[in-house]
C-alpha positions as CSV (number, residue, x, y, z in Angstrom):
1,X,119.7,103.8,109.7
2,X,121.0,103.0,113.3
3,X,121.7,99.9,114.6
4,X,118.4,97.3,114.5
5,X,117.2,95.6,117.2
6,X,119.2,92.7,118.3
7,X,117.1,89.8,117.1
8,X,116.0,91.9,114.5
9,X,118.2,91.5,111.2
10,X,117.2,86.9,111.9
11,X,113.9,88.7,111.3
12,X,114.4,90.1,108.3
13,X,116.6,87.0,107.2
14,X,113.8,84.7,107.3
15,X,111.3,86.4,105.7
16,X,113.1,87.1,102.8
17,X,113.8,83.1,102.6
18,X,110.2,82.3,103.2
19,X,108.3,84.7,101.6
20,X,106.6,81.8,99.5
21,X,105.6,79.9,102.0
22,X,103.9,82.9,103.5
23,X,102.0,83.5,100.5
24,X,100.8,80.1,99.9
25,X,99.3,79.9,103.4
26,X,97.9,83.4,103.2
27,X,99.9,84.0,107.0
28,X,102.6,84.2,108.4
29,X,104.3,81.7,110.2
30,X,104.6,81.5,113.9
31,X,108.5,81.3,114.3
32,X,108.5,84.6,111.8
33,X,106.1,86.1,114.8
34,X,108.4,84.7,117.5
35,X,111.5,86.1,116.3
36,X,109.7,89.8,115.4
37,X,108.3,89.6,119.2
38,X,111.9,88.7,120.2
39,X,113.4,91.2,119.0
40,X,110.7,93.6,120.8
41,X,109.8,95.3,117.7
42,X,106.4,94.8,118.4
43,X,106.9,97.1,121.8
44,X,108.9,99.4,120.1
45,X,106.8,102.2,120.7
46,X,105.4,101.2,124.0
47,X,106.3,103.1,127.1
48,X,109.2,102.1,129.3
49,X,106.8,102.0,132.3
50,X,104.9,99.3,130.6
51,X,107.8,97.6,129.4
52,X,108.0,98.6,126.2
53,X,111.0,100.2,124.4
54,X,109.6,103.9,123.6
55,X,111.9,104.3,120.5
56,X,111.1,107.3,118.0
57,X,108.9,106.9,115.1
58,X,111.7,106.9,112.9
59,X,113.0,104.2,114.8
60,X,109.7,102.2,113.9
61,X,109.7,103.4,110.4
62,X,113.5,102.0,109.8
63,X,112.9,98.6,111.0
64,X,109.1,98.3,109.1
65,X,111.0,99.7,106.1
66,X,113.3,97.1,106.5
67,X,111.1,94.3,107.0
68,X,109.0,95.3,104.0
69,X,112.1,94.9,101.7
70,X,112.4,91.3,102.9
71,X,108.6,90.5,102.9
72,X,106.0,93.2,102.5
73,X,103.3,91.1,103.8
74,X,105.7,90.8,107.2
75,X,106.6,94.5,106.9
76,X,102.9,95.3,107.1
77,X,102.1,93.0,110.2
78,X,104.9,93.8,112.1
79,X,104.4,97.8,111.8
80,X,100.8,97.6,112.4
81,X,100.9,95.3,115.3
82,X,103.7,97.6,116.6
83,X,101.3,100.8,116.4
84,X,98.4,98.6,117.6
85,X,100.0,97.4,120.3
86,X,101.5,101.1,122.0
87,X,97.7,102.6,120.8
88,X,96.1,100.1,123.1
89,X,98.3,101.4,125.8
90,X,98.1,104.8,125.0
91,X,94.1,104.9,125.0
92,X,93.1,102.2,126.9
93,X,91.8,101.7,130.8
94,X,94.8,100.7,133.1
95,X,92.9,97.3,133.6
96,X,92.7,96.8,129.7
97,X,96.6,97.5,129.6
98,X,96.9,95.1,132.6
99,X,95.4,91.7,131.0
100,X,96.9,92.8,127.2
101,X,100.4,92.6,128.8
102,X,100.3,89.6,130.6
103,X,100.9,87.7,127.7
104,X,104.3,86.8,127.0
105,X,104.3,88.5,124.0
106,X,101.4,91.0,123.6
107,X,99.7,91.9,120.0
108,X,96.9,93.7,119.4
109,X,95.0,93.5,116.5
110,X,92.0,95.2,114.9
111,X,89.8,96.8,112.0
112,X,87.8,99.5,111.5
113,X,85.6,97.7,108.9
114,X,82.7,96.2,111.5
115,X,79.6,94.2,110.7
116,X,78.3,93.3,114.1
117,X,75.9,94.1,116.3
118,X,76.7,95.2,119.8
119,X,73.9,95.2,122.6
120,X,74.8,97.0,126.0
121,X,73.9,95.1,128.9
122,X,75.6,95.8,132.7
123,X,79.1,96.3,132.5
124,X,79.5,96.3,129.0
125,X,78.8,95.2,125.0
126,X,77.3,91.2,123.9
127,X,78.9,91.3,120.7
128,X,77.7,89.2,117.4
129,X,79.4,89.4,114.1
130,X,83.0,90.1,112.2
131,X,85.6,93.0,111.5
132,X,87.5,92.7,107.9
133,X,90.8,92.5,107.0
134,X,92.1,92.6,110.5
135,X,95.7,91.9,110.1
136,X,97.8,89.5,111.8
137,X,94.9,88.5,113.5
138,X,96.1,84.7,113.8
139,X,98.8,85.7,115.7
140,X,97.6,88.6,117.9
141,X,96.6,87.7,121.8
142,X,93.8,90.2,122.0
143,X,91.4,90.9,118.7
144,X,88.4,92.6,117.9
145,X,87.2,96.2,116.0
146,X,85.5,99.3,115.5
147,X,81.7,99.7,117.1
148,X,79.3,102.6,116.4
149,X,77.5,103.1,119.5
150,X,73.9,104.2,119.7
151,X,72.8,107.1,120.1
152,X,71.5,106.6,123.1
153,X,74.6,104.7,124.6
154,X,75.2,105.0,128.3
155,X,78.9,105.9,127.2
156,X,78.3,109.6,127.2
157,X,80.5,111.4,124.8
158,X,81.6,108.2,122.6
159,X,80.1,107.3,119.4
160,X,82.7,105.3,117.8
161,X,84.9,102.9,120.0
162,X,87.5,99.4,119.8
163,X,86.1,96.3,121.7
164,X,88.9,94.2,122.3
165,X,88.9,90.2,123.8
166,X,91.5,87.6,124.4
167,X,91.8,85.9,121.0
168,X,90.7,82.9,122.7
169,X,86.9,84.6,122.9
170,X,87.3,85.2,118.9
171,X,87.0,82.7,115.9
172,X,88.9,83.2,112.8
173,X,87.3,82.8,109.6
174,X,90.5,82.7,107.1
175,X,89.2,84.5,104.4
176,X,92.0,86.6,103.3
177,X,92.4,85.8,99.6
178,X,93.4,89.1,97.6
179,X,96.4,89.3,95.2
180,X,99.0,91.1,97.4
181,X,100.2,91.0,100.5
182,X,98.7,87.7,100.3
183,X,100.8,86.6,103.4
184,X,99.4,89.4,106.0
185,X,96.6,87.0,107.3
186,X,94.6,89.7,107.0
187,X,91.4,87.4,107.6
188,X,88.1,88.3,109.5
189,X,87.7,87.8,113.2
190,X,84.5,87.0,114.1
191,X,82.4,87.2,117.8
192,X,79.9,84.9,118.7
193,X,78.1,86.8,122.0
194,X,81.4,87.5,123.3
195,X,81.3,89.9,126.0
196,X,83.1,93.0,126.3
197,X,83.3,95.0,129.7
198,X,83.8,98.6,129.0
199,X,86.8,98.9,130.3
200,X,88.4,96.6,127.6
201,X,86.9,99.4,125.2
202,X,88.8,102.8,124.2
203,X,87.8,105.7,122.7
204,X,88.5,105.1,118.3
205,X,90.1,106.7,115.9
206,X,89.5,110.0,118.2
207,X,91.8,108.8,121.1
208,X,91.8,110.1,124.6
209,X,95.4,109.1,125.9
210,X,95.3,107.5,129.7
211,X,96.6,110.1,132.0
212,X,97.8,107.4,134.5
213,X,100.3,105.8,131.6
214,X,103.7,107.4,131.5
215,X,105.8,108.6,128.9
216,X,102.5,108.2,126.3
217,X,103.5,110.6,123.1
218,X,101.8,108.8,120.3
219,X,98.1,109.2,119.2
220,X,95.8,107.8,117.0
221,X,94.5,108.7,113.3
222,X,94.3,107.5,110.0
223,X,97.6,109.3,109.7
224,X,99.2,106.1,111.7
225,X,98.0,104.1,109.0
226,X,99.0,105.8,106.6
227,X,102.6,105.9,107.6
228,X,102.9,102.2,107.7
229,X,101.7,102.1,104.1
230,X,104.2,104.6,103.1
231,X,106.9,102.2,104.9
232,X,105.8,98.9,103.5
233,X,105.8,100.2,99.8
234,X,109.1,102.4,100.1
235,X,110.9,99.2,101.6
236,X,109.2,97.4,98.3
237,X,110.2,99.8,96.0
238,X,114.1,99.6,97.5
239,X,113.5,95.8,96.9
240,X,112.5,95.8,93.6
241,X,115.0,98.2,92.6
242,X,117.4,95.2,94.1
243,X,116.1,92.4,92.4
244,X,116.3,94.5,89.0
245,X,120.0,95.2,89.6
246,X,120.7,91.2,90.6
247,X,118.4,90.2,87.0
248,X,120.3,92.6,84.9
249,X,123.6,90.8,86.1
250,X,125.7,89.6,83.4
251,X,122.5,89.9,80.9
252,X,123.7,91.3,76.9
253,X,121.5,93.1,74.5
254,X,120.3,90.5,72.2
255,X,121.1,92.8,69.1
256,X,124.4,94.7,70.3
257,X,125.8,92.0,72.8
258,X,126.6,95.2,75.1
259,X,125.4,94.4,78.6
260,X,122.4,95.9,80.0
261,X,124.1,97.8,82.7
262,X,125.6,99.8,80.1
263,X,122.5,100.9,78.1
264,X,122.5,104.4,78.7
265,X,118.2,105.0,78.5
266,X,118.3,102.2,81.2
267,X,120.9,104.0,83.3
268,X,118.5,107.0,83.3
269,X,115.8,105.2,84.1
270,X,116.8,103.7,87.1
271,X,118.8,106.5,88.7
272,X,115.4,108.2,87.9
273,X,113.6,105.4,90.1
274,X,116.5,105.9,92.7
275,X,116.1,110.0,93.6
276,X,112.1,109.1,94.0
277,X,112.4,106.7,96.2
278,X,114.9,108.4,97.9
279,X,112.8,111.5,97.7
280,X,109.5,110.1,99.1
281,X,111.8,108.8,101.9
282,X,113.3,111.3,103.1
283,X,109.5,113.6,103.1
284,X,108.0,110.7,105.1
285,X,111.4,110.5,107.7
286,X,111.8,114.1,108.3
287,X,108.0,114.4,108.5
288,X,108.3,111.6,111.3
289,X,110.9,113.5,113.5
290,X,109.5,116.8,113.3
291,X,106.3,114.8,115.1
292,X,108.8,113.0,117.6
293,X,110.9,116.4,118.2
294,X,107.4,118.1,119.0
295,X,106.3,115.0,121.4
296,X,109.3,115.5,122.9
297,X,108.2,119.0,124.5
298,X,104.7,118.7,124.9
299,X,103.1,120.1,121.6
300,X,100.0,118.1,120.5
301,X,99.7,117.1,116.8
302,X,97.4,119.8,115.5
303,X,95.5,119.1,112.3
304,X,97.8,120.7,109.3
305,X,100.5,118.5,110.8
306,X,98.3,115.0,110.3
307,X,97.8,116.4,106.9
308,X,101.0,116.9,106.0
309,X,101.8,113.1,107.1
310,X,98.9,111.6,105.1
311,X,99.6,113.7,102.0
312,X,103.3,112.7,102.3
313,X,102.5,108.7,103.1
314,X,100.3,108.4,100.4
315,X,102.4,109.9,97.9
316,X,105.3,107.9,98.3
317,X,103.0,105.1,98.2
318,X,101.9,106.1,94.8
319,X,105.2,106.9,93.8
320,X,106.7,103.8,95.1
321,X,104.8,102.0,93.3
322,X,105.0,104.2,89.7
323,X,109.0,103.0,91.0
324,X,107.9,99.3,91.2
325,X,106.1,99.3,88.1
326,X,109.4,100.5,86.5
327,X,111.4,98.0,88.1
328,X,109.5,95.2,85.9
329,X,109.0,96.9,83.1
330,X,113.3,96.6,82.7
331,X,113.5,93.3,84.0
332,X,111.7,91.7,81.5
333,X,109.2,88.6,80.9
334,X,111.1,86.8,83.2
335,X,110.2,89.7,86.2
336,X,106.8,88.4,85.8
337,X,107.8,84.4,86.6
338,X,105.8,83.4,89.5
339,X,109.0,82.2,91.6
340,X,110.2,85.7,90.8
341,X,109.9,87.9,93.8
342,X,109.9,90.9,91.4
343,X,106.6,90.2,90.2
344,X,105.4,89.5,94.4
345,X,106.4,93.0,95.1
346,X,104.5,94.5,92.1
347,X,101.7,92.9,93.6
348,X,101.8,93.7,97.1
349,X,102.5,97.5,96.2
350,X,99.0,97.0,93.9
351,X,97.4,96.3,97.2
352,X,98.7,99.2,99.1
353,X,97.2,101.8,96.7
354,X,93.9,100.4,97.0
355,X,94.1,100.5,101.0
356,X,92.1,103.2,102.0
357,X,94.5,104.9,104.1
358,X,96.6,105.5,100.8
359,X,94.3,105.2,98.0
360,X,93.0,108.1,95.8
361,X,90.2,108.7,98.2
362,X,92.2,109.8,100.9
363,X,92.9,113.1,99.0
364,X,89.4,113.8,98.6
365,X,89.5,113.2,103.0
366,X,92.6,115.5,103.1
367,X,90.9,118.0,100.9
368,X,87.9,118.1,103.1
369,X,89.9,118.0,105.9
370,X,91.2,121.4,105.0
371,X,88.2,122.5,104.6
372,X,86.7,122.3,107.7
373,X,84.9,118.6,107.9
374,X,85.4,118.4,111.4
375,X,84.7,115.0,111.4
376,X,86.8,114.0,109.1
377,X,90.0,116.1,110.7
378,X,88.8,114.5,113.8
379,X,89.4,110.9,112.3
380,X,92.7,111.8,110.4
């Protein structure tokens, strides 16, 4: 890849030295979010009118990638606070943008998984209840979710939304608790009758980009999700294949006292691993800058396009992790030691296939997508 972001490599650094400290506090830590924010990762796809750094999506994709090799957990947090964080932008009223990027370092986060109830009232939404697996949520400045509206909303045109407030408004219950990615903080925000004016609400997943922002090329989608998936687990799969080459280090055949390294079935085996990662990588890259290439003169992301990038992200997830699961199998009982990151990165990939922007389900979506389920092409 390029050169990172300054700042950005003491990112990756420190993750990979505290990835168990992460874990065991199910977040985190603040001076890992510092350093990302420093680095301005997290605006790295925000319009240079607004401050941000308005890099490529394959810009974005290299540095999550790279992350997610240190620390999926932090891979995962950092790329979906950075596409949170230019989506707000991109769909939301010039007075929401205003207040999100007073902070001094702006992160958005949110879920479409609601179970609230929102009552209109003048000016806006009284919000009661608690989004899901919002992560990063400990650390964003502004949180909230997804709201079905009423039928009978006075928001003509919208049925689905994002409600955002000042973290500060929100409570967080710290439920997070699954067995990978355990260190996303990926806990449930809750609203006690918080009130949301409408113009801290946008338009979601069906996004209608803010004429008055400049240089906005990116819109929203499942597809979004997707890719970060795809980044987190190929960045895991290149780790594990890593760790497997530093565990197989100096290690003999216990029959043959050859070492490992020379066994020709495991030879095959991993330079198998190797052209599948690469191969899912290079799909999900080129896929990436044909999207950035057509941004760049005008042409909207039609629907066989957001197809293409979900099919492709949620293969190489699948495929990254049929590499991880590899990657133990040749390292052994000791892979599986819980102070062995191997065994972390096995479990964090688990995780990504169940998500439901990269689980089995999400064919079935692309499949109807294809077919003509115009609301499901509109979500994708």
């Amino acid at each position: 890849m390029r050169s990172r972001l300054a700042g950005f490599d003491d990112a990756i650094s420190y993750a990979d030295r505290h990835w168990m400290q992460f874990e065991a506090e199910r977040d985190l830590s603040p001076e890992l979010v510092r350093i990302i924010g420093a680095s301005g990762f997290f605006d790295v796809l925000v319009p240079k009118a607004l401050g941000g750094l308005a890099q490529s999506l394959t810009t974005w994709f290299d540095h999550t990638e790279a992350l997610a090799r240190a620390d999926g957990a932090a891979g995962w947090v950092a790329g979906h606070g950075a596409l949170a964080n230019a989506l707000l932008v991109t769909g939301g009223d010039t007075r929401l943008t205003h207040a999100f990027m007073q902070a001094d370092q702006p992160l958005a986060a949110w879920s479409n998984l609601p179970k609230v109830v929102a009552r209109e009232t003048d000016g806006g939404l009284r919000i009661t209840g608690r989004w899901g697996f919002v992560s990063g949520c400990s650390h964003a400045t502004w949180v909230g979710g997804a709201i079905t509206l009423d039928a009978s909303s006075q928001r003509a045109g919208r049925r689905t939304i994002a409600a955002l407030a000042p973290r500060t408004q929100a409570r967080i219950d710290r439920t997070w608790n699954l067995l990978g990615l355990e260190g996303s903080g990926s806990h449930d925000v809750c609203f006690d009758d918080v009130f949301v004016p409408w113009e801290h609400t946008f338009a979601w997943p069906v996004l209608e980009p803010n004429p008055a922002v400049q240089g906005t090329r990116h819109l929203a989608g499942i597809w979004f999700i997707s890719m970060t998936a795809a980044a987190v687990a190929l960045g895991l799969a290149g780790a594990a294949l890593e760790l497997l080459d530093d565990e197989l280090a100096g290690k003999q055949n216990r029959l043959t006292a050859q070492p490992m390294r020379s066994n020709p079935a495991l030879l095959r085996s991993i330079e198998k691993a190797e052209g599948v990662r690469h191969a899912g990588r290079s799909a999900v890259r080129s896929i990436l800058h044909d999207i950035d290439v057509d941004a760049d003169h005008g042409v909207q992301l039609p629907l066989e396009q957001r197809i293409t990038a979900v099919r492709a992200a949620a293969t190489a997830v699948r495929f990254s992790a049929d590499v991880i699961r590899e990657c133990v199998g040749m390292g052994g009982a000791n892979a599986l030691n819980r102070t062995h990151k191997l065994q972390k990165v096995l479990r964090d990939v688990v995780c990504l296939t169940q998500h439901i922007s990269s689980n089995d389900a999400m064919f079935e979506s692309l499949g109807l997508a294809r077919a003509g389920d115009e609301l499901m092409a509109a979500r994708l």
